[in-house]
mmCIF file of the N, C-alpha and C atoms, coordinates in Angstrom:
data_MODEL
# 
_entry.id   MODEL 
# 
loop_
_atom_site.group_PDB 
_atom_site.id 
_atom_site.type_symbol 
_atom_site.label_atom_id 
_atom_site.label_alt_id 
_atom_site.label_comp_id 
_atom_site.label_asym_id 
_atom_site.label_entity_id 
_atom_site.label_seq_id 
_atom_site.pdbx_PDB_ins_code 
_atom_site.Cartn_x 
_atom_site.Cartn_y 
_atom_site.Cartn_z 
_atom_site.occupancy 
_atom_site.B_iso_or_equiv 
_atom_site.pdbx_formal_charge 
_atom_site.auth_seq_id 
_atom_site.auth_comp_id 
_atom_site.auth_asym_id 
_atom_site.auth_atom_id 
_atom_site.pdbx_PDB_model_num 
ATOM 1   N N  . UNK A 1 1  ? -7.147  -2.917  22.179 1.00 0.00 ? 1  UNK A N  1 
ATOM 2   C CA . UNK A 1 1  ? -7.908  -4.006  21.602 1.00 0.00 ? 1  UNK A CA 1 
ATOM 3   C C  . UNK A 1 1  ? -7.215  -5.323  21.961 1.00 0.00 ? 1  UNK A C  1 
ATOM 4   N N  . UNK A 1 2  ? -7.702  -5.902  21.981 1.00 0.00 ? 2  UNK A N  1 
ATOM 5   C CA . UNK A 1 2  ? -7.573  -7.486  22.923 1.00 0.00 ? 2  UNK A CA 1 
ATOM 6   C C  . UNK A 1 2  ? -6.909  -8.547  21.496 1.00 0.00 ? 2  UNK A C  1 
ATOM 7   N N  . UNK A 1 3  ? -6.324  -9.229  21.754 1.00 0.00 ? 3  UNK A N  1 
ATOM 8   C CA . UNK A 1 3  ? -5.376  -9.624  20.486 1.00 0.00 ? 3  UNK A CA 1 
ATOM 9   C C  . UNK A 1 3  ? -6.602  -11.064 20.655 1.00 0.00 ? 3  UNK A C  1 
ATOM 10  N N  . UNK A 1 4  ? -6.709  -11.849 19.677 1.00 0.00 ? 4  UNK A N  1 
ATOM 11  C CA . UNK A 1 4  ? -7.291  -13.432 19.808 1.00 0.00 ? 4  UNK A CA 1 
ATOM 12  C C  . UNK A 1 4  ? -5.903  -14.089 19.786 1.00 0.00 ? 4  UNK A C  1 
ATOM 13  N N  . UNK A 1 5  ? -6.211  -15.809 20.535 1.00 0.00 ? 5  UNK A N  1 
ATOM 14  C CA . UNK A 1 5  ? -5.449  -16.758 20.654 1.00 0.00 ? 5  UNK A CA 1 
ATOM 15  C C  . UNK A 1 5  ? -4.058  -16.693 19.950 1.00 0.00 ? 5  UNK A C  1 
ATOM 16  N N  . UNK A 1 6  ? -5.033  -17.064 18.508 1.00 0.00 ? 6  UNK A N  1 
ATOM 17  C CA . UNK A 1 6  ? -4.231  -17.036 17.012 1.00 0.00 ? 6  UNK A CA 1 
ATOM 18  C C  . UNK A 1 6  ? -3.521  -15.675 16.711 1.00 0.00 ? 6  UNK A C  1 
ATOM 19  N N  . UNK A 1 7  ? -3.591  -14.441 17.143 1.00 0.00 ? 7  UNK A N  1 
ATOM 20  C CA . UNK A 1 7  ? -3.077  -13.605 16.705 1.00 0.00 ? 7  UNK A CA 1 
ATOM 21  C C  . UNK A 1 7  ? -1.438  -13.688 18.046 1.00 0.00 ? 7  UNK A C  1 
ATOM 22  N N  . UNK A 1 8  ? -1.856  -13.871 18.958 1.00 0.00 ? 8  UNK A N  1 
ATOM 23  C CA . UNK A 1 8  ? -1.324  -14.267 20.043 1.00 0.00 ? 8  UNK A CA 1 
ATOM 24  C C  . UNK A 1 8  ? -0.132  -14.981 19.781 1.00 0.00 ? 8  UNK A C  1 
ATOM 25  N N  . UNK A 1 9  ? -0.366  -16.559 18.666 1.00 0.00 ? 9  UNK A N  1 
ATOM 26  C CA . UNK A 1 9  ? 0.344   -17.282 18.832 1.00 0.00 ? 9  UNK A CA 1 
ATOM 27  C C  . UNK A 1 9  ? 0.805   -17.015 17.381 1.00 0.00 ? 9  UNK A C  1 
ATOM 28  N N  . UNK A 1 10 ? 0.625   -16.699 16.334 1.00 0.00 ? 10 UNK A N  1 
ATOM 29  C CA . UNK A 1 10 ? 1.138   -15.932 15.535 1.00 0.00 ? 10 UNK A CA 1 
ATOM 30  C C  . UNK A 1 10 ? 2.395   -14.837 15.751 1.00 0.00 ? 10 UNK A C  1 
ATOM 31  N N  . UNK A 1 11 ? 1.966   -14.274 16.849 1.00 0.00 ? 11 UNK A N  1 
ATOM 32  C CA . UNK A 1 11 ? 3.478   -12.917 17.034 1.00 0.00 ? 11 UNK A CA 1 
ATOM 33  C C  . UNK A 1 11 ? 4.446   -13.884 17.936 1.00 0.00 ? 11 UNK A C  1 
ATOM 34  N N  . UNK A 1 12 ? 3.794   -14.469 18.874 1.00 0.00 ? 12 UNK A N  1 
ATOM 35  C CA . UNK A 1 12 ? 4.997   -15.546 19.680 1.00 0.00 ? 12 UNK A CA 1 
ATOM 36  C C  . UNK A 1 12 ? 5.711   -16.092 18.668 1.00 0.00 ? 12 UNK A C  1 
ATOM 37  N N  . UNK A 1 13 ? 5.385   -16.479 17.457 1.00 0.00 ? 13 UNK A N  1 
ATOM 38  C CA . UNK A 1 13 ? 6.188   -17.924 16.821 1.00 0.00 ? 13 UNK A CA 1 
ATOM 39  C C  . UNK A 1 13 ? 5.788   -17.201 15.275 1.00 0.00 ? 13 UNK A C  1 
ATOM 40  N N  . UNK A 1 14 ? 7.202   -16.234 14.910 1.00 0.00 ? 14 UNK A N  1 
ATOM 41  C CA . UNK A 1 14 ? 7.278   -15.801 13.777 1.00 0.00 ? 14 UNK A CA 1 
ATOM 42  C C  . UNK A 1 14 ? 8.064   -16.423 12.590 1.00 0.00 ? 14 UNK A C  1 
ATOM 43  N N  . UNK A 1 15 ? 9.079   -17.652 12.940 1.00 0.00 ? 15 UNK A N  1 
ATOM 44  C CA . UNK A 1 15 ? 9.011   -18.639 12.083 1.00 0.00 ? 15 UNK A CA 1 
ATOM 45  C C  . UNK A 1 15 ? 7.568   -19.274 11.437 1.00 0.00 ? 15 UNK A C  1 
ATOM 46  N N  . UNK A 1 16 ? 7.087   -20.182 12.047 1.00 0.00 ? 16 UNK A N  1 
ATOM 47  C CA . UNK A 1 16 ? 5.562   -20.021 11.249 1.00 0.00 ? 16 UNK A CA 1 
ATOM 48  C C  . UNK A 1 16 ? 4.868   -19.212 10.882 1.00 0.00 ? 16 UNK A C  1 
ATOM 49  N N  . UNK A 1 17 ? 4.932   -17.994 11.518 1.00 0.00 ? 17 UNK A N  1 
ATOM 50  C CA . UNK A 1 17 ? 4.152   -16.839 10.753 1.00 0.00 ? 17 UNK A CA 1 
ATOM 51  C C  . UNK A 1 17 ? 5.020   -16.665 9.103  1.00 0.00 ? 17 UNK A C  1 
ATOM 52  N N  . UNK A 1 18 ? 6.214   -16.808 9.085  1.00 0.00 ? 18 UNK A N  1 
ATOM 53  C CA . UNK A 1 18 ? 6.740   -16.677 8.143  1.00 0.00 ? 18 UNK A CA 1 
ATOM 54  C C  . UNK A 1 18 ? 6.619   -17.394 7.233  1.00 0.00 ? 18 UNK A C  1 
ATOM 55  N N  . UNK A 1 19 ? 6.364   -18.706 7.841  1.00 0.00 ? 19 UNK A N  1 
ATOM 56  C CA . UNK A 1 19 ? 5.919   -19.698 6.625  1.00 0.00 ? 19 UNK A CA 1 
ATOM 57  C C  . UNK A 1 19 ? 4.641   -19.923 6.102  1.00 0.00 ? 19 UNK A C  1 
ATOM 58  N N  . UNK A 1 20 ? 3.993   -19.450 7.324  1.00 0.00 ? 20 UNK A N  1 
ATOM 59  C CA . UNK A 1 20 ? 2.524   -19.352 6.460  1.00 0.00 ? 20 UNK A CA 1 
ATOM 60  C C  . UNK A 1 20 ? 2.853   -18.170 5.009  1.00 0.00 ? 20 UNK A C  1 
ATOM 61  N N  . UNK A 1 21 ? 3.150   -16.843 6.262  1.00 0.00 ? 21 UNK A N  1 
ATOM 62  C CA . UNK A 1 21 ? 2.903   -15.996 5.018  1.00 0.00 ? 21 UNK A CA 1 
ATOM 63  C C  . UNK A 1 21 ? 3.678   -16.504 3.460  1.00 0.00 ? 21 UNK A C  1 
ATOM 64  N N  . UNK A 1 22 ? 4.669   -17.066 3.360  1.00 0.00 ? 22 UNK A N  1 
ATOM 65  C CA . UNK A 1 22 ? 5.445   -17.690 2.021  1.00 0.00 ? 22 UNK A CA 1 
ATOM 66  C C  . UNK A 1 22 ? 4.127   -18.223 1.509  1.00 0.00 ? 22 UNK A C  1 
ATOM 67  N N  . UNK A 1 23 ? 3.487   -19.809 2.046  1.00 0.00 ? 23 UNK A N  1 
ATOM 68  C CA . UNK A 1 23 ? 2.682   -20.497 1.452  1.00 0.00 ? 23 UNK A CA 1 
ATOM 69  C C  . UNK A 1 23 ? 1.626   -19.466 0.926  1.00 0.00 ? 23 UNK A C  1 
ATOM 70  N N  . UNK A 1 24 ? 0.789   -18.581 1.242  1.00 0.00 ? 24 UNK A N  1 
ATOM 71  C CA . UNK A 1 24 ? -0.109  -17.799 1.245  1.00 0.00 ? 24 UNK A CA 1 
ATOM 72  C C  . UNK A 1 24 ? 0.435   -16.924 -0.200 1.00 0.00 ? 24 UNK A C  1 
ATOM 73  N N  . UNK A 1 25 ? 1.854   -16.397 -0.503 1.00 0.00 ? 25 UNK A N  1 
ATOM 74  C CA . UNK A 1 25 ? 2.210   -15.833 -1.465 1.00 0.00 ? 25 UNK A CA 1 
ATOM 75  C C  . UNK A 1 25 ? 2.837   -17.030 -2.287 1.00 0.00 ? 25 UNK A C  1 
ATOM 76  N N  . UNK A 1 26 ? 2.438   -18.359 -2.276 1.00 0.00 ? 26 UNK A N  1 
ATOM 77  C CA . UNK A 1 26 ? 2.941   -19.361 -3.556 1.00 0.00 ? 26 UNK A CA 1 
ATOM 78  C C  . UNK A 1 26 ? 1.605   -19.716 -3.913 1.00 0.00 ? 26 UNK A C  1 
ATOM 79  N N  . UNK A 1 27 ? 0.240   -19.501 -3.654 1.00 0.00 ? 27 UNK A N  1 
ATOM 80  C CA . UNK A 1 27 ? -0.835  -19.393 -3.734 1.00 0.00 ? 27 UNK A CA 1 
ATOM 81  C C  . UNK A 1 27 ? -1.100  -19.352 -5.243 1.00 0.00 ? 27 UNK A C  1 
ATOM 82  N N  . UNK A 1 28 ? -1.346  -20.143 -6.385 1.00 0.00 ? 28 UNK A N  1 
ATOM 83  C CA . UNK A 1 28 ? -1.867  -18.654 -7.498 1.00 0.00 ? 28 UNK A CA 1 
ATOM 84  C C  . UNK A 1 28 ? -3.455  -18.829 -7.781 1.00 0.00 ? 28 UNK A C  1 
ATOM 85  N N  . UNK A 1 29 ? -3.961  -18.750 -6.686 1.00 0.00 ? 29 UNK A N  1 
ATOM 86  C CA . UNK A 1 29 ? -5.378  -18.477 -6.924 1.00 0.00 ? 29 UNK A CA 1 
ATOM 87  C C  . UNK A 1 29 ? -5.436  -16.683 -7.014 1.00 0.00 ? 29 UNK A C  1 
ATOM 88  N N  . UNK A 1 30 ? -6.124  -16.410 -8.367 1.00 0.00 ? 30 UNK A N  1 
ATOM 89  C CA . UNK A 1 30 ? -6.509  -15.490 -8.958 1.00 0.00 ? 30 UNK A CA 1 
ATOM 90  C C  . UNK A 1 30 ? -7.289  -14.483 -7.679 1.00 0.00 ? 30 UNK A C  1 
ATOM 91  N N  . UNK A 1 31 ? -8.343  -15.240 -6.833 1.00 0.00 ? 31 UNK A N  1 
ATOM 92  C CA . UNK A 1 31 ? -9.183  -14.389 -5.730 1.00 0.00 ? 31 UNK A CA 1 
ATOM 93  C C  . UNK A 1 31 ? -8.391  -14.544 -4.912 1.00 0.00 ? 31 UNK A C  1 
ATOM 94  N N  . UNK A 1 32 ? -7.284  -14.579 -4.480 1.00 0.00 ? 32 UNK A N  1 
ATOM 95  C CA . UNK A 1 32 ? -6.966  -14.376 -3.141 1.00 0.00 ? 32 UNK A CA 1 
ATOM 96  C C  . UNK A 1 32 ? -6.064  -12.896 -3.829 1.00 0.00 ? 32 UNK A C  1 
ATOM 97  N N  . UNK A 1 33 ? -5.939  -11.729 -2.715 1.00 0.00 ? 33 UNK A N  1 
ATOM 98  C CA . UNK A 1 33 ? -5.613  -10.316 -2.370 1.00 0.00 ? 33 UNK A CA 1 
ATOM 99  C C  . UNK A 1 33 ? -4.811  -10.335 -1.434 1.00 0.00 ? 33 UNK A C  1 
ATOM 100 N N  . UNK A 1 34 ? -3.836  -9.412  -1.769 1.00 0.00 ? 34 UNK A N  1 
ATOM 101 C CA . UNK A 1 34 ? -2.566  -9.510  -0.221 1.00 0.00 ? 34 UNK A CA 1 
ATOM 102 C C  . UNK A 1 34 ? -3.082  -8.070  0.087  1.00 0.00 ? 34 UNK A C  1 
ATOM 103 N N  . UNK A 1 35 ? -3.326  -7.750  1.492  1.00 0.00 ? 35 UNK A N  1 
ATOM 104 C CA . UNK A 1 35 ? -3.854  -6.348  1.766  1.00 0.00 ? 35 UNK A CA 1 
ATOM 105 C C  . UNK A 1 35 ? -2.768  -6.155  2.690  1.00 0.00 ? 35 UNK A C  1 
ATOM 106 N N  . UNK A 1 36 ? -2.206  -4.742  2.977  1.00 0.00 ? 36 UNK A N  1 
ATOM 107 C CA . UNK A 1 36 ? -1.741  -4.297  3.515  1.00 0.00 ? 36 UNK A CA 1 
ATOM 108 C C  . UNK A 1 36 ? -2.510  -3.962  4.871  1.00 0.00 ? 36 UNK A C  1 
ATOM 109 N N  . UNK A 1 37 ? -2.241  -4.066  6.034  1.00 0.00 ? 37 UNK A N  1 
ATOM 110 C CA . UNK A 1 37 ? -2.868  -4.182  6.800  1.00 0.00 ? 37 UNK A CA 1 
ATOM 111 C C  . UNK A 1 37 ? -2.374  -3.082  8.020  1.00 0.00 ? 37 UNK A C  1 
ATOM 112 N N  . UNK A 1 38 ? -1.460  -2.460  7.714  1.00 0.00 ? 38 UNK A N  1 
ATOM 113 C CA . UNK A 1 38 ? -0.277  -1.264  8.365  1.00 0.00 ? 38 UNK A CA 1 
ATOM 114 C C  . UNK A 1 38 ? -1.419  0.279   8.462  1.00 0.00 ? 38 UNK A C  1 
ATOM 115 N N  . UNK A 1 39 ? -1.819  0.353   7.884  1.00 0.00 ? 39 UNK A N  1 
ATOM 116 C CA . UNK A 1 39 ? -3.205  1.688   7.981  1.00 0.00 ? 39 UNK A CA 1 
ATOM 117 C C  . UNK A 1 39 ? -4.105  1.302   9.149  1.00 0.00 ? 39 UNK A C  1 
ATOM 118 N N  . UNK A 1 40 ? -4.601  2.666   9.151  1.00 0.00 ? 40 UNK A N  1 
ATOM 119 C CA . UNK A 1 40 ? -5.595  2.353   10.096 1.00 0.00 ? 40 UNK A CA 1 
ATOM 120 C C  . UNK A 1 40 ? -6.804  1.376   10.081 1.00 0.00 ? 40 UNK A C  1 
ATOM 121 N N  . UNK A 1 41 ? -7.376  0.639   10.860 1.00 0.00 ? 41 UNK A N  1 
ATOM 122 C CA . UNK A 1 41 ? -8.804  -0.294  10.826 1.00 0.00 ? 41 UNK A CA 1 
ATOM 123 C C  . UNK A 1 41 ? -9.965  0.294   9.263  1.00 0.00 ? 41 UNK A C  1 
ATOM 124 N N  . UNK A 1 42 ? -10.145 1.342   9.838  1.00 0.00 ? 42 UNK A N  1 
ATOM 125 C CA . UNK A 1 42 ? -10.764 1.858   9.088  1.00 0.00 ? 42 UNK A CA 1 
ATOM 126 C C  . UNK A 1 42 ? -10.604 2.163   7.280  1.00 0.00 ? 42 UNK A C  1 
ATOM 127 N N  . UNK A 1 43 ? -9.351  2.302   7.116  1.00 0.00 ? 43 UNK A N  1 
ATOM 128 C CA . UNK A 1 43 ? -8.359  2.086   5.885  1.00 0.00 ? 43 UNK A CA 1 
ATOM 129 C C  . UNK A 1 43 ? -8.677  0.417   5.397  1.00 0.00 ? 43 UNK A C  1 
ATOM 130 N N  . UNK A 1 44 ? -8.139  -0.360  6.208  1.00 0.00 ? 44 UNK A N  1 
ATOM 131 C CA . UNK A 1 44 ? -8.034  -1.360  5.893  1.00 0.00 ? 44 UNK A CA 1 
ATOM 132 C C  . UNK A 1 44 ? -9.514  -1.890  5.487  1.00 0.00 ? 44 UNK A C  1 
ATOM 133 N N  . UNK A 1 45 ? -10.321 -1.733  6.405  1.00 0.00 ? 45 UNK A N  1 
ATOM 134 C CA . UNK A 1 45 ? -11.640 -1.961  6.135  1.00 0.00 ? 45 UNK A CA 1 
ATOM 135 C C  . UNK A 1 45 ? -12.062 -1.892  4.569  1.00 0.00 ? 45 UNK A C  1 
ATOM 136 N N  . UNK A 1 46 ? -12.091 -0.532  4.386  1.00 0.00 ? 46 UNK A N  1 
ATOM 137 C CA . UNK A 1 46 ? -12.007 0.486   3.453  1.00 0.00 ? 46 UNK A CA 1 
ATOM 138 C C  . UNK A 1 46 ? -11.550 -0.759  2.070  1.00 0.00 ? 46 UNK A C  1 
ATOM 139 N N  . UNK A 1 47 ? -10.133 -1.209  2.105  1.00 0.00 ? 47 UNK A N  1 
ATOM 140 C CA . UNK A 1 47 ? -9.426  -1.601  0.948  1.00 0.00 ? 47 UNK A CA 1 
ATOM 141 C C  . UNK A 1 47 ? -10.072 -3.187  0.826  1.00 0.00 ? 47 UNK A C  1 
ATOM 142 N N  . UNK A 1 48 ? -10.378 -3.818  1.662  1.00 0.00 ? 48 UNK A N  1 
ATOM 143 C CA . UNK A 1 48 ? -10.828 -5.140  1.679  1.00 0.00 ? 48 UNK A CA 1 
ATOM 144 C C  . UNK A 1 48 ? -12.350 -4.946  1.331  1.00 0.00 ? 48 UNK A C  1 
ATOM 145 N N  . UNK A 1 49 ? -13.657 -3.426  1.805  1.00 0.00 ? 49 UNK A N  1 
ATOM 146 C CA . UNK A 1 49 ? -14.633 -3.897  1.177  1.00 0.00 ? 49 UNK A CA 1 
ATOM 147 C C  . UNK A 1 49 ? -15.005 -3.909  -0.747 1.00 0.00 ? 49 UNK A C  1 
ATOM 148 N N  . UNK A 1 50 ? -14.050 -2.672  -0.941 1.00 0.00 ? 50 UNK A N  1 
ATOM 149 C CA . UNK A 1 50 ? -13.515 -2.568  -2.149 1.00 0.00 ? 50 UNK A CA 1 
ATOM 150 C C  . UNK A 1 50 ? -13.238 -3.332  -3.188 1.00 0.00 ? 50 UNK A C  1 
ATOM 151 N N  . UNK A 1 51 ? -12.415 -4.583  -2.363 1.00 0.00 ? 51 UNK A N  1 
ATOM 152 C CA . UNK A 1 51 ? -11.747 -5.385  -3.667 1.00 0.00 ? 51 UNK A CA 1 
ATOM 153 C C  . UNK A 1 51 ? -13.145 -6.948  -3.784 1.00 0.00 ? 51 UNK A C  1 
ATOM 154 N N  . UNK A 1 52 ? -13.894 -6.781  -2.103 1.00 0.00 ? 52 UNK A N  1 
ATOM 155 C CA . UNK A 1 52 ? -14.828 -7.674  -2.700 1.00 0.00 ? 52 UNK A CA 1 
ATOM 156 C C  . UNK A 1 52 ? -15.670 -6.700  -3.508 1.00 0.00 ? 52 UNK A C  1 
ATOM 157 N N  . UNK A 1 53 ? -16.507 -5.681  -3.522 1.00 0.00 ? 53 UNK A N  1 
ATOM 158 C CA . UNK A 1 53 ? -17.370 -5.145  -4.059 1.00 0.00 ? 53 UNK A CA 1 
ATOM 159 C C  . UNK A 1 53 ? -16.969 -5.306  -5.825 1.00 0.00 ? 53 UNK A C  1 
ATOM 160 N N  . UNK A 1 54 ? -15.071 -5.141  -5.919 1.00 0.00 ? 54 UNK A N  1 
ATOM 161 C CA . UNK A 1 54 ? -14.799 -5.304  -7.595 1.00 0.00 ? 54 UNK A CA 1 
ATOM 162 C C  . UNK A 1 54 ? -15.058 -6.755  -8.208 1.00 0.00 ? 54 UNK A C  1 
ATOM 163 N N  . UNK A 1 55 ? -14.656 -7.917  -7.124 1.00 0.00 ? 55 UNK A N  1 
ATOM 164 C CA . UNK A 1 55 ? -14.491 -8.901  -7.432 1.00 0.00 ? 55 UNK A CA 1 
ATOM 165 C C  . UNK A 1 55 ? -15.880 -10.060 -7.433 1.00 0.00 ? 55 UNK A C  1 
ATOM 166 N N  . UNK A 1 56 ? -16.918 -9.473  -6.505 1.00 0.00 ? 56 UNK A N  1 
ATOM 167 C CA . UNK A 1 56 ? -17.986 -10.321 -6.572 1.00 0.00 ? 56 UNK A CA 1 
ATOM 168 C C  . UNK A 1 56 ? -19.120 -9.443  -6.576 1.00 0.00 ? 56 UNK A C  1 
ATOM 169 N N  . UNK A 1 57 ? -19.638 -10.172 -8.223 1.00 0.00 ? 57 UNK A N  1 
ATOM 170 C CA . UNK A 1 57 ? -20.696 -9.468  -8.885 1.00 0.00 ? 57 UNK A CA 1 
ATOM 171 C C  . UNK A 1 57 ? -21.769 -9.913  -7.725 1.00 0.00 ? 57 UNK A C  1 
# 
C-alpha cells in the first residue's frame, strides 16, 4: 500500500510526529479517541466504526 505525502513526512520527521502526538494527548476534548492502530486494517476499521456508532446518536 502506497504511503500519502503526510504519512511520508510524518515517519521522515519523528520529532514532530512526536509532538503532534503529545498535543493530540493534552487535548481534553471528551470526542476525541486514541485508537490503536497496530492491528490489522480491518481491526482497526472495526474499533473506529464502533466508537462512532457509541458516540453519535
Amino acid at each position: 500500500m502506497e504511503k500519502t505525502r503526510e504519512e511520508a513526512e510524518l515517519e521522515a520527521n519523528s520529532i514532530f510526529r512526536q509532538k503532534v502526538e503529545v498535543s493530540y494527548q493534552r487535548m481534553e476534548n471528551p470526542s476525541c479517541h486514541v485508537v490503536d492502530a497496530s492491528p490489522s486494517r480491518e481491526k482497526v476499521l472495526q474499533t473506529v466504526l464502533s466508537i462512532i456508532q457509541n458516540n453519535c446518536n
